[in-house]
Structure formats: C-alpha cells, structure tokens
PASEBA-1860 file (N, C-alpha, C; in nm, 3 decimals):
! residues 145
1> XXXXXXXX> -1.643/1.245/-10.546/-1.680/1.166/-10.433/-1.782/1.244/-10.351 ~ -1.917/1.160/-10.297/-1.966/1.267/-10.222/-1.924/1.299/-10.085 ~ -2.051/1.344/-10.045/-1.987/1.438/-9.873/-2.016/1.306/-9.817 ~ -2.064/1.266/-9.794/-2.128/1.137/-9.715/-2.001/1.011/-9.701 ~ -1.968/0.977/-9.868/-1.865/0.875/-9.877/-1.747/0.965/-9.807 ~ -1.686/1.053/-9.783/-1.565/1.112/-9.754/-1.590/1.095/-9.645 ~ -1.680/1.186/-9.568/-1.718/1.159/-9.406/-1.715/1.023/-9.364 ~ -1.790/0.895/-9.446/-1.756/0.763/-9.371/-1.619/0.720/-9.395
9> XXXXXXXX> -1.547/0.755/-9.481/-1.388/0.679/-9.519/-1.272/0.741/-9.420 ~ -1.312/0.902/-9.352/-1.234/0.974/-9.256/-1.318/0.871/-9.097 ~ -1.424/0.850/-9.064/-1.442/0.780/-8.934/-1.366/0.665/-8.965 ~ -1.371/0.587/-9.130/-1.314/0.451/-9.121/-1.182/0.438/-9.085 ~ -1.122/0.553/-9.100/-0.967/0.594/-9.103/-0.935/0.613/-8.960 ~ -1.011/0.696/-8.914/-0.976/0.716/-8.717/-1.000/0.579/-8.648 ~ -1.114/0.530/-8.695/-1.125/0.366/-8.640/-1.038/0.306/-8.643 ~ -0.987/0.263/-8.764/-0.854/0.219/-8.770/-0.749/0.196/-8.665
17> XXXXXXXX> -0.720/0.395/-8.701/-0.565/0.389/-8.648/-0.637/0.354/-8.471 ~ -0.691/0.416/-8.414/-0.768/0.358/-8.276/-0.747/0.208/-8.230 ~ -0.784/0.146/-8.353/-0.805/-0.037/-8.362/-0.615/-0.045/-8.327 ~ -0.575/0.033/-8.397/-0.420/-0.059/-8.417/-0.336/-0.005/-8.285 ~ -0.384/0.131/-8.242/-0.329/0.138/-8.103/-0.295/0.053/-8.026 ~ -0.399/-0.047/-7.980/-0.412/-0.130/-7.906/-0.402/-0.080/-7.724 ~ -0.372/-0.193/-7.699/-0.410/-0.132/-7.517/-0.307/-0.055/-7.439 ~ -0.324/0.011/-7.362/-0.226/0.081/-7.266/-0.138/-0.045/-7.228
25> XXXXXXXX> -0.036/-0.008/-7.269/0.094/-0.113/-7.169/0.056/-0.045/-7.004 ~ 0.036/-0.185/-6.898/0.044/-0.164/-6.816/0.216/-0.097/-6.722 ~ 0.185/0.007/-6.660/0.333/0.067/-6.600/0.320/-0.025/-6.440 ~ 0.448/-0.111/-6.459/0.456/-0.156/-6.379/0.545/-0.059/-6.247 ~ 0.517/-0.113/-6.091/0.567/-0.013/-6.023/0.717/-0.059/-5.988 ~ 0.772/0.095/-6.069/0.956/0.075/-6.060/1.024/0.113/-5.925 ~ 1.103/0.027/-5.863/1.134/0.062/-5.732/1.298/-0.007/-5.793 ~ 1.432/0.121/-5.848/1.501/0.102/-5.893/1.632/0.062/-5.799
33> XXXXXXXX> 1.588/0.081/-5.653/1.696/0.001/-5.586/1.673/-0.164/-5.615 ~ 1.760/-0.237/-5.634/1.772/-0.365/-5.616/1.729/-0.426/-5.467 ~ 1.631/-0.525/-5.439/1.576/-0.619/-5.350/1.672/-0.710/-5.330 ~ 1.761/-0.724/-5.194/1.858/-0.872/-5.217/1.761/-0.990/-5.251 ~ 1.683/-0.999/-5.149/1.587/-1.130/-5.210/1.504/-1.111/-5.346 ~ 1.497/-1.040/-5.423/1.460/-1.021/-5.524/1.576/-1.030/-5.678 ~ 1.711/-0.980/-5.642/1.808/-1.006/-5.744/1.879/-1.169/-5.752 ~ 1.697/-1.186/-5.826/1.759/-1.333/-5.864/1.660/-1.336/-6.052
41> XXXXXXXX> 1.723/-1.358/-6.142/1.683/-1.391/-6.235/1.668/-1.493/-6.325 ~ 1.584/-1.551/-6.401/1.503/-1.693/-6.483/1.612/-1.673/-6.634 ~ 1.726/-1.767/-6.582/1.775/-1.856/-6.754/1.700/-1.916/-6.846 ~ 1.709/-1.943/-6.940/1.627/-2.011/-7.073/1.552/-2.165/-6.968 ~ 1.669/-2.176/-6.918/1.651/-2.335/-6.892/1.628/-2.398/-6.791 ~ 1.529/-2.250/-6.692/1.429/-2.257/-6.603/1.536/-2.271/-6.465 ~ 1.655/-2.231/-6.493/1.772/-2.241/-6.328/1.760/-2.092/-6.311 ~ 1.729/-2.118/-6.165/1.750/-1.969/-6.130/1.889/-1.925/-6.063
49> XXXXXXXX> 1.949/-1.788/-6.143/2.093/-1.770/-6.119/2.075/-1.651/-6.051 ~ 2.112/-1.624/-5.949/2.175/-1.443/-5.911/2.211/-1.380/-5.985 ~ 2.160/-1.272/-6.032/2.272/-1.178/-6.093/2.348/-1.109/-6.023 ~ 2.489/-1.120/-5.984/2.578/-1.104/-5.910/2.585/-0.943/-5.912 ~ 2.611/-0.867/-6.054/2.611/-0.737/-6.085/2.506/-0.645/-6.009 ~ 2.396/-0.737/-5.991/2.315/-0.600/-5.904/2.363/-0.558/-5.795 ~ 2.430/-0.659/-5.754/2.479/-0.630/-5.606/2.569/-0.546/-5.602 ~ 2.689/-0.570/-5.673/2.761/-0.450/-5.715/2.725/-0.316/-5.742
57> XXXXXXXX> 2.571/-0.307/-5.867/2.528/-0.171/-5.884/2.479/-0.130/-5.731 ~ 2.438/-0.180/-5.675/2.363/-0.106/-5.542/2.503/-0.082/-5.456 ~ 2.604/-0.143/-5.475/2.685/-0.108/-5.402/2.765/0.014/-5.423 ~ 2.762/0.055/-5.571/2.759/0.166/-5.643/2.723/0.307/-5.598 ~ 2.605/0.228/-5.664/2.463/0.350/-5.555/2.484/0.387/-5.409 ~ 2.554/0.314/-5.366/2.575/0.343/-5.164/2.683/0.441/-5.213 ~ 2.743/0.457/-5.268/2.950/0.524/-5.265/2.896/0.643/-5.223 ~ 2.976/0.716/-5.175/2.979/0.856/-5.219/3.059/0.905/-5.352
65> XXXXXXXX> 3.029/0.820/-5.440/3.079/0.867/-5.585/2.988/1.026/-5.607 ~ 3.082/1.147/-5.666/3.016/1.207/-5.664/2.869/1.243/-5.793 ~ 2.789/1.133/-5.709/2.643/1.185/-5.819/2.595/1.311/-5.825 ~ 2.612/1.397/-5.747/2.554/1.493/-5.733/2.645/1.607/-5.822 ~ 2.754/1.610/-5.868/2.761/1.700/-5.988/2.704/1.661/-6.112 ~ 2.673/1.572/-6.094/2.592/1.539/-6.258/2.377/1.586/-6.267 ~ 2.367/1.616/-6.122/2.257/1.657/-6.099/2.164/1.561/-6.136 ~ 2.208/1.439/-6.169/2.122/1.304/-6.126/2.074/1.203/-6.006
73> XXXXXXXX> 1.925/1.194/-6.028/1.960/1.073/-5.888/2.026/0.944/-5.907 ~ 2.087/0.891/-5.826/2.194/0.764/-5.865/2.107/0.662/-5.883 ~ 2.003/0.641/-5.793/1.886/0.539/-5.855/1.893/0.506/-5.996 ~ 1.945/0.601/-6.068/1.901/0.600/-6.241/2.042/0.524/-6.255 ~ 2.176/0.579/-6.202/2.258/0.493/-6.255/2.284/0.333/-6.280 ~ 2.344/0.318/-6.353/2.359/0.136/-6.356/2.533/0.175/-6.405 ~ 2.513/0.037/-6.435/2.664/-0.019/-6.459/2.704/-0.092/-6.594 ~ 2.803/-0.040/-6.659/2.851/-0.132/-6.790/2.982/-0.200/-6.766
81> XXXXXXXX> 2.975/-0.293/-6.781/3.098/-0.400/-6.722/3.173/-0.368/-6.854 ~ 3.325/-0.342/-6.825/3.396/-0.316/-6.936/3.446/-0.392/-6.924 ~ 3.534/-0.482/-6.789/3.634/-0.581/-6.751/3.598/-0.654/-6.642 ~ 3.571/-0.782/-6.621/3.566/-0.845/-6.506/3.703/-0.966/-6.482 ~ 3.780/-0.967/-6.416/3.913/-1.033/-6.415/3.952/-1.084/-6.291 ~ 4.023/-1.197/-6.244/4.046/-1.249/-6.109/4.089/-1.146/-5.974 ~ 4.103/-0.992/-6.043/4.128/-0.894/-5.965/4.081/-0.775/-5.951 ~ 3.973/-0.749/-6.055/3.929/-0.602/-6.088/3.803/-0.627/-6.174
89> XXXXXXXX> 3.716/-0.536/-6.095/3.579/-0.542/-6.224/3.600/-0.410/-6.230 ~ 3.607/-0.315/-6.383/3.633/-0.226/-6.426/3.518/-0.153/-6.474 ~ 3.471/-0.097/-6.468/3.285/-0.053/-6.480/3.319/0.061/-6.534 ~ 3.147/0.154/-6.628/3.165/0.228/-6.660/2.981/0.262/-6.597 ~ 3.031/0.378/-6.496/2.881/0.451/-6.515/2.767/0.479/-6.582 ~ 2.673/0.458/-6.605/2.610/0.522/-6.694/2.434/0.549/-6.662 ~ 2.391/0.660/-6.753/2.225/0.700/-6.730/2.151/0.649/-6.867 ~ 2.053/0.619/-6.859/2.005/0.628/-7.000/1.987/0.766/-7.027
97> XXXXXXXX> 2.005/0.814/-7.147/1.949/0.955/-7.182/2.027/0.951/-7.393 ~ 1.982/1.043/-7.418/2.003/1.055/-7.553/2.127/1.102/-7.535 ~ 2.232/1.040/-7.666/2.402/1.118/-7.639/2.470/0.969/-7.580 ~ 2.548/1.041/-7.506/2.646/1.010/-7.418/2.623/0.968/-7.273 ~ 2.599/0.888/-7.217/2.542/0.846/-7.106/2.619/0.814/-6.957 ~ 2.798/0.804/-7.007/2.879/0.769/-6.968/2.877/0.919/-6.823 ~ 2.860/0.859/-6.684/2.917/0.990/-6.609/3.026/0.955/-6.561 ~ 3.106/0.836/-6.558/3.275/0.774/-6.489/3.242/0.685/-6.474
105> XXXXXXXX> 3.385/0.645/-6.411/3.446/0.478/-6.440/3.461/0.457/-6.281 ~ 3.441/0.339/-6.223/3.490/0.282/-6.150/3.548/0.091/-6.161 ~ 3.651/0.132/-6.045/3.714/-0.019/-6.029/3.642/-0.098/-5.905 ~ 3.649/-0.189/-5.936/3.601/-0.301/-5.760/3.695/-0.385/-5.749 ~ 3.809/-0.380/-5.641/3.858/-0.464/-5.613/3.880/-0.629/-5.567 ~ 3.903/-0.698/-5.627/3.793/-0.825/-5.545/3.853/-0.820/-5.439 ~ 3.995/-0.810/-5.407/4.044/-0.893/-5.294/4.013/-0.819/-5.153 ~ 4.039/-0.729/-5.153/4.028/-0.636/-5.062/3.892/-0.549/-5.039
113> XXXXXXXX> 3.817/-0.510/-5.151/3.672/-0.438/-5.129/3.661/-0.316/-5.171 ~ 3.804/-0.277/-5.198/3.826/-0.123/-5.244/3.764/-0.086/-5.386 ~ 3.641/-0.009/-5.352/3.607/0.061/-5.470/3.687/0.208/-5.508 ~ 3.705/0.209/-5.627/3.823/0.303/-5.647/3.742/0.404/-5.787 ~ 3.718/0.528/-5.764/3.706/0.623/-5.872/3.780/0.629/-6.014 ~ 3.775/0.617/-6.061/3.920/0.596/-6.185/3.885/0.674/-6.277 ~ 3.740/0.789/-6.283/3.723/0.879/-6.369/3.803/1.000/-6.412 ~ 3.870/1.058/-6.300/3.972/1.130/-6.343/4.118/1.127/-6.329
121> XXXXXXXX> 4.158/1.076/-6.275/4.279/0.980/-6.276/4.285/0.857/-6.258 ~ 4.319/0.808/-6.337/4.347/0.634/-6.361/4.487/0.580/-6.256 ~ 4.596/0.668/-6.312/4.708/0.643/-6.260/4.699/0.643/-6.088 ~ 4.625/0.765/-6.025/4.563/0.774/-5.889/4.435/0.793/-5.839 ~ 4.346/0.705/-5.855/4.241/0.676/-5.842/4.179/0.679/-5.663 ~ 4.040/0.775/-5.671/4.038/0.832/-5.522/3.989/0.666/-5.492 ~ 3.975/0.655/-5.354/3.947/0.526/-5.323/3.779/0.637/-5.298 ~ 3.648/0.537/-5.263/3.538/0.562/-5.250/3.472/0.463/-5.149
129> XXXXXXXX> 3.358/0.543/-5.037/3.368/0.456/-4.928/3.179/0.428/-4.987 ~ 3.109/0.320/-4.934/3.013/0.237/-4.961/2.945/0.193/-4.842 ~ 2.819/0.113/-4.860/2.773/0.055/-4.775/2.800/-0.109/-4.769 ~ 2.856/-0.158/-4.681/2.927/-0.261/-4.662/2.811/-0.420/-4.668 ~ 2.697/-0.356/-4.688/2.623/-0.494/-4.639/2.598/-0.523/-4.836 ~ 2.625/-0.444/-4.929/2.596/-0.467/-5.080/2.756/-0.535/-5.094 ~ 2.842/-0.558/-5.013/3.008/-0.565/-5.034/2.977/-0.761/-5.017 ~ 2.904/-0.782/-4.882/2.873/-0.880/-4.846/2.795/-0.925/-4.904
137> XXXXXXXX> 2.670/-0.930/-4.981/2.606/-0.964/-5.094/2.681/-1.010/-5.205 ~ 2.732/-0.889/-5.210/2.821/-0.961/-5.406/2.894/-1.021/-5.357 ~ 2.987/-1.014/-5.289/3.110/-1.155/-5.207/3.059/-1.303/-5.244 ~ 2.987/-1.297/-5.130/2.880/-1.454/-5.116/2.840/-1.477/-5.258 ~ 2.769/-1.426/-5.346/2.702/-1.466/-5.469/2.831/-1.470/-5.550 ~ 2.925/-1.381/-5.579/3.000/-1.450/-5.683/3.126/-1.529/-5.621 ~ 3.099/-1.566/-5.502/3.186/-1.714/-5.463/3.109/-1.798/-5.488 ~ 3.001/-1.821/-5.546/2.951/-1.928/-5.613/2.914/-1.986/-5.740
145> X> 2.977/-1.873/-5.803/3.015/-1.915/-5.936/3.150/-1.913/-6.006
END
C-alpha cells in the first residue's frame, strides 16, 4: 500500500470516529434541592401529577440525619422506597456511586410526622428532627391521592 493511500485511510478513520461523536450533550443547570412549585411531573397521558416523594426527599435532606459521617453532601442523597403502607413509608438512603450506595434507612410516620432513623437499631429507632414546611408539602400532596 502506498504512503499516500495509508495517510488518506488514517484522516478517513479520524473523520469518522469525529463524525460519530456527535454533539456535546448540553449540561443542563442542576439545582438538586427540589422546587415546591417545580415538583410536579408529565404522565404518558399528558396529566400532570406531583410527585409526592420529592417532598419527602427534601424533607430528608432538612433531618439532621447524620450526613456528615459519610462525608457526603445530602443534596446527593435521594430515596429508595422499600415500603409505603397506611402507616409507614420505609426508605432506604442512598448516593449514586459505584458499589453499594446504601448510607441508612429511614421511617416516615404518616400519622404523626415522626421521622425515625432505623439504620442502626430497628427495634429503637432515634427519632430525627426536620424542617416542617417539606412535612406540610408531602401531607397536602399525598392527601390527594
């Protein structure tokens, strides 16, 4: 093969992979607290529903759960619903990260408001204090469904 054909088949080759890159995904700007007027999200079938759970995660985010031994900001945390029941939403902490993501468990009481630690004792679970206006958010929204 000559020098010439090799040299154009290596530009044809960088062109290429260049071509198939395609464009920068735009980074949209992440502002990971939840907006009350903003935690509302689009069903298939164009009804717009609350997602009730954000309210809860931000209410999360208010605790003094302790985030700070995990040396994360809580912003990052969210929530995995393990149980939601006429008396208890049973949650499991979590970060994204490679592994294990899990940092503890908490309970939400419906009736009363008591968020309860349940990561290291289940049987006596510390109670955990919050900001009361994310308590009043999720209230109102999931009394309406």
């Amino acid at each position: 093969m000559s020098i010439c054909l090799k040299k154009t088949l290596k530009l044809f080759f960088v062109m290429l992979l260049f071509s198939c890159k395609g464009e920068p995904a735009k980074k949209e700007e992440s502002n990971d607290s939840i907006d009350a007027r903003k935690a509302v999200v689009k069903t298939p079938a164009d009804q717009t529903v609350e997602n009730c759970y954000d309210y809860l995660t931000e209410l999360v985010r208010s605790s003094n759960f302790p985030f700070s031994e995990w040396k994360i900001d809580k912003k990052k945390v969210n929530l995995l619903i393990d149980d939601d029941n006429e008396e208890v939403i049973s949650c499991q902490l979590i970060i994204d990260t490679e592994g294990s993501g899990t940092i503890g468990w908490i309970e939400y009481r419906k009736k009363d408001g008591r968020l309860m630690n349940t990561s290291a004792n289940l049987e006596q679970p510390a109670e955990l204090k919050y900001d009361t206006k994310w308590k009043d958010l999720f209230d109102s929204c999931a009394s309406r469904y």
